[in-house]
C-alpha positions in Angstrom: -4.9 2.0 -4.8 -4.0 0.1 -1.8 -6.4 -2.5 -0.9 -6.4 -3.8 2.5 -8.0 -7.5 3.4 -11.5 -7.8 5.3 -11.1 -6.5 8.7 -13.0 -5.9 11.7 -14.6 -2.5 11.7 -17.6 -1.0 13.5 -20.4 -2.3 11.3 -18.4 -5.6 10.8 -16.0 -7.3 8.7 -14.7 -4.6 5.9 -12.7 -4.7 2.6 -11.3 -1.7 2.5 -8.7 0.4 -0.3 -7.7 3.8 -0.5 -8.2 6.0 -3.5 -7.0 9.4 -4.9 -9.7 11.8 -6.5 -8.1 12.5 -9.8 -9.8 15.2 -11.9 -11.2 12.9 -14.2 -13.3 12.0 -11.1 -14.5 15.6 -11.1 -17.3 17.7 -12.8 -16.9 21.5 -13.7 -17.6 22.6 -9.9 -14.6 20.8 -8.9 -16.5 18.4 -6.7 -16.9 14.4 -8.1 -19.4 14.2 -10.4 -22.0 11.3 -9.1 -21.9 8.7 -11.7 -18.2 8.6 -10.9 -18.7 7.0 -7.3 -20.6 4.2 -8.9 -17.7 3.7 -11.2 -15.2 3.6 -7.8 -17.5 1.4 -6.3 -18.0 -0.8 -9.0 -13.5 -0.8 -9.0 -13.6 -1.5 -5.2 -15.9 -4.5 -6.3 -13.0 -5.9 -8.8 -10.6 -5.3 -6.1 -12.5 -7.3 -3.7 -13.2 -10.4 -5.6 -9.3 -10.3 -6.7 -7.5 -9.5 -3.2 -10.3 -9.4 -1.0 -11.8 -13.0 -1.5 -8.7 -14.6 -3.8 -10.6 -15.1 -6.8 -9.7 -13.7 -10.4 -12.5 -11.9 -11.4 -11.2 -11.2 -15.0 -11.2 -15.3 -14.7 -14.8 -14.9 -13.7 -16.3 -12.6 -16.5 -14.1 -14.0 -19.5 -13.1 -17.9 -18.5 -16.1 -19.1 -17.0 -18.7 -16.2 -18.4 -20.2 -15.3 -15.1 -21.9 -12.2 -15.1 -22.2 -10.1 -11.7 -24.9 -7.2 -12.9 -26.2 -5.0 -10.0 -29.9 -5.4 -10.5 -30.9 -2.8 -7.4 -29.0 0.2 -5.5 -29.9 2.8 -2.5 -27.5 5.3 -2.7 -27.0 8.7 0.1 -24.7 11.0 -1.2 -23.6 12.4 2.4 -20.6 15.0 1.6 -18.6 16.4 -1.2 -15.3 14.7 -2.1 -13.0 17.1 -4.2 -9.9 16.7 -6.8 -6.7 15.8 -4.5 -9.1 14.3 -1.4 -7.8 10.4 -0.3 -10.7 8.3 0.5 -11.0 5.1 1.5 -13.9 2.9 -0.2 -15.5 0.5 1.8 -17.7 -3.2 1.1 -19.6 -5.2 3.8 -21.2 -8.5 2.5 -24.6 -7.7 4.6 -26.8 -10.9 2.9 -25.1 -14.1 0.6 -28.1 -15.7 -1.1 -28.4 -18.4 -4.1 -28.2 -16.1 -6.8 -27.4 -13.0 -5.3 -25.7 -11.0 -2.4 -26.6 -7.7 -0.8 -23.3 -5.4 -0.2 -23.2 -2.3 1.9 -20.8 0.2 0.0 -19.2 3.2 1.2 -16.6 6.0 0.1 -15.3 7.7 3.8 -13.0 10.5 4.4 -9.4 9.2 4.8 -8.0 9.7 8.2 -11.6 10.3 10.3 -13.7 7.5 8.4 -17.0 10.8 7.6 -19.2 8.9 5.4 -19.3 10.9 2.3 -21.4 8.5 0.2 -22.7 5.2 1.4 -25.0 2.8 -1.1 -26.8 -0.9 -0.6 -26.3 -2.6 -4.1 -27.8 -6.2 -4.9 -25.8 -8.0 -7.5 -26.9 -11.0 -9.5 -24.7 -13.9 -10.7 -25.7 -14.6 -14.3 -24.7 -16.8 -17.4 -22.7 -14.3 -19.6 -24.6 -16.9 -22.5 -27.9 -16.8 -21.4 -27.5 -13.6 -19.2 -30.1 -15.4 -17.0 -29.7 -15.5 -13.4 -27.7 -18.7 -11.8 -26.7 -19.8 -8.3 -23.4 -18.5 -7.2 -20.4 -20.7 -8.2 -19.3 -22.5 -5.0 -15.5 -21.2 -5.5 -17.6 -17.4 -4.9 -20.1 -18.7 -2.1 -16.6 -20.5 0.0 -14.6 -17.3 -0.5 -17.2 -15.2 1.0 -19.1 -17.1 3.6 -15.0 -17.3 4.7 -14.4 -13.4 4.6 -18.2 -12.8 5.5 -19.6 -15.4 8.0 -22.2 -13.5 9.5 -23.9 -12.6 5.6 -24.9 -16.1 5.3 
């Protein structure tokens, strides 16, 4: 994968990285079976904490036990993407609340940006002890209002 920082785009600031469809991505039609784009997306997600926003993530989950659950998604599965395709998976911060923030996901053709599948998804910060739902850390609220002004 090659991630790429937030940058300016049409619909705002982006974190973008480029991804391969592998056949394990695939289903028997040759086409990427569904609940394979939520597994990208929740990858892109990783990737953006880590080189997006500076944080560890795996620092996140095991060290300080903060869950990130999605707890809603809205997905529109626009266009195929096939074994061998390059896409390039996208994350806008569209709302940064106290406990949670509202991304606007996206997987779009390499090269021409098509949108083959686009999602909202509302993730939670939790206690991984209590898995109850807690504000977001401020090292997580910084590094986003900073890569996201307009979500706040």
């Amino acid at each position: 994968m090659d991630a790429r920082p937030a940058q300016p785009g049409a619909r705002g600031t982006e974190f973008r990285t480029r991804r391969l469809i592998r056949f394990s991505d695939c289903d028997p039609a040759g086409i990427v079976f569904y609940p394979q784009y939520f597994v990208m997306f929740n990858g892109l997600v990783e990737d953006w904490v880590n080189e997006g926003l500076g944080l560890r993530y795996h620092q996140l989950i095991a060290e300080q036990r903060i869950g990130l659950p999605t707890v809603k998604l809205a997905v529109d599965f626009r266009a195929v993407s096939r074994m061998g395709d390059r896409v390039t998976l996208g994350l806008t911060v569209r709302r940064l609340g106290r406990s949670s923030l509202t991304l606007a996901v996206r997987c779009l053709e390499e090269g021409t940006d098509a949108v083959r599948v686009e999602m909202e998804q509302v993730i939670v910060t939790t206690s991984l002890e209590t898995h109850r739902a807690i504000a977001i850390p401020s090292s997580l609220h910084v590094a986003i209002r900073r890569g996201f002004p307009a979500a706040a």
